[in-house]
C-alpha positions as CSV (number, residue, x, y, z in Angstrom):
1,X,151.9,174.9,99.7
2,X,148.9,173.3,98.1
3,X,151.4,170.0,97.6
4,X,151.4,169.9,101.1
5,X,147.9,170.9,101.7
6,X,146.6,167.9,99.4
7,X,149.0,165.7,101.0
8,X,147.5,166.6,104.5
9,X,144.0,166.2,103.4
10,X,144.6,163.1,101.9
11,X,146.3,161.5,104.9
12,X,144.9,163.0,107.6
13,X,141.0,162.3,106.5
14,X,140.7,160.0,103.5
15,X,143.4,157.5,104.9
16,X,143.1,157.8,108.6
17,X,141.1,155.1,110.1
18,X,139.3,155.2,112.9
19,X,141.6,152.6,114.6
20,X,144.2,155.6,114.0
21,X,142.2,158.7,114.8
22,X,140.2,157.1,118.2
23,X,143.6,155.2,119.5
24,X,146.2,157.9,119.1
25,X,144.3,160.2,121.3
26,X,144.1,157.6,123.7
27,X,145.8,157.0,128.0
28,X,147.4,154.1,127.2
29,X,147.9,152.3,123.2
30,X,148.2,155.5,121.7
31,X,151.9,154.7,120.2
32,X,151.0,152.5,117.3
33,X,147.9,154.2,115.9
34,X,149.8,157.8,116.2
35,X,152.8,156.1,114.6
36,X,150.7,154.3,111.5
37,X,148.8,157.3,111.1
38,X,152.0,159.8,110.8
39,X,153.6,156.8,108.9
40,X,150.9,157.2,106.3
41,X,151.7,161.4,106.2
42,X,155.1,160.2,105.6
43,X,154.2,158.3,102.6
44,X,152.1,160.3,101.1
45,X,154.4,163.0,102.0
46,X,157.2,161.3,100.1
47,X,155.8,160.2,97.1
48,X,154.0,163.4,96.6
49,X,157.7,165.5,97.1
50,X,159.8,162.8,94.9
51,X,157.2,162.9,92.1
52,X,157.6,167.1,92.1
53,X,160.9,168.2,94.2
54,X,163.2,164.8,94.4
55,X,165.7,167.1,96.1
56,X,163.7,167.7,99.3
57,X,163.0,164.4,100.0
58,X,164.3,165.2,103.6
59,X,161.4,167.2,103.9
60,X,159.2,164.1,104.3
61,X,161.1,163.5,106.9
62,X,160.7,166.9,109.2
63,X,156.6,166.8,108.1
64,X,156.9,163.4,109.5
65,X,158.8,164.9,113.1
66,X,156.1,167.8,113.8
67,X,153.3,165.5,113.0
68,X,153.8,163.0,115.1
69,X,154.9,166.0,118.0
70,X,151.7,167.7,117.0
71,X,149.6,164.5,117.3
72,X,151.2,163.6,120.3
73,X,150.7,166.7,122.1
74,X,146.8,167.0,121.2
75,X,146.5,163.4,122.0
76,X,148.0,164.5,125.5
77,X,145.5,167.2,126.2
78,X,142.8,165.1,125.0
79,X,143.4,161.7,127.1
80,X,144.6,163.9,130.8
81,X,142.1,166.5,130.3
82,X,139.2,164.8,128.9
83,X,139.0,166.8,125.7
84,X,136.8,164.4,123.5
85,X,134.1,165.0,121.8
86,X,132.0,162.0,123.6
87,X,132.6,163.7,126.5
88,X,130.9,167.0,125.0
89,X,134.4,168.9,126.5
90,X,133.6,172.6,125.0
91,X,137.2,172.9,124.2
92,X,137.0,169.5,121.7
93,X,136.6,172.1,118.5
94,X,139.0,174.1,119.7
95,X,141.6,171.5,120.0
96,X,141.0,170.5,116.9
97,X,141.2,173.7,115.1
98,X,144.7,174.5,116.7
99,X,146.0,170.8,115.5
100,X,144.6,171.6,112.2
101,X,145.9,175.2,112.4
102,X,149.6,173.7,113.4
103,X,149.6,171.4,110.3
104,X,148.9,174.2,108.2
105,X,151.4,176.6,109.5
106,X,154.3,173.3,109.1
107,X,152.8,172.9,105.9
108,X,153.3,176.6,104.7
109,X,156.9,176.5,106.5
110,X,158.2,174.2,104.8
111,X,156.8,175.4,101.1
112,X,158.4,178.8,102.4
113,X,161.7,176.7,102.8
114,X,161.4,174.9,99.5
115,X,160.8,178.1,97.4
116,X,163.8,179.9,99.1
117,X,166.2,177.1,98.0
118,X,165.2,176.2,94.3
């Protein structure tokens, strides 16, 4: 769990640009920054699991499916329903704190799945 946590940190703050944040949320262009940005999880998400569990490398692979659904959807509800925050939308926090939540919860589902099949 705290693989995964350090891994989401890492990509989701310290190497998302704004390029990726601002554009994946967006009407229209959002493909490339979401896919660059979930890209990047996979990466991380890769080397991170083949440096400490080579075996669930495919794991990389499932982070990398609910991210990019995750993102999607958020970036959704924030381009059809004007949930930004330069729009002051009251639900902006909220948004983010149930994309945030969702990685967390994928995060601690697959650690449950790694440590059930050591």
């Amino acid at each position: 769990m705290l693989l995964l946590t350090f891994k989401h940190i890492i990509a989701d703050f310290v190497l998302q640009s704004s390029w990726m944040a601002i554009g994946k949320d967006q009407k229209t262009g959002w493909a490339l920054p979401l896919l660059a940005h979930c890209l990047v999880h996979f990466a991380v998400a890769m080397a991170l699991i083949l440096i400490v569990a080579p075996r669930f490398w495919f794991v990389a692979f499932i982070d990398f499916a609910i991210h990019i659904t995750i993102d999607r959807a958020k970036g959704f509800c924030a381009a059809t329903f004007g949930v930004t925050q330069e729009n002051k939308n009251p639900w902006f926090w909220t948004l983010i704190g149930i994309d945030q939540a969702l990685h967390h919860l994928t995060g601690f589902g697959l650690s449950i799945f790694m440590a059930a099949n050591p």
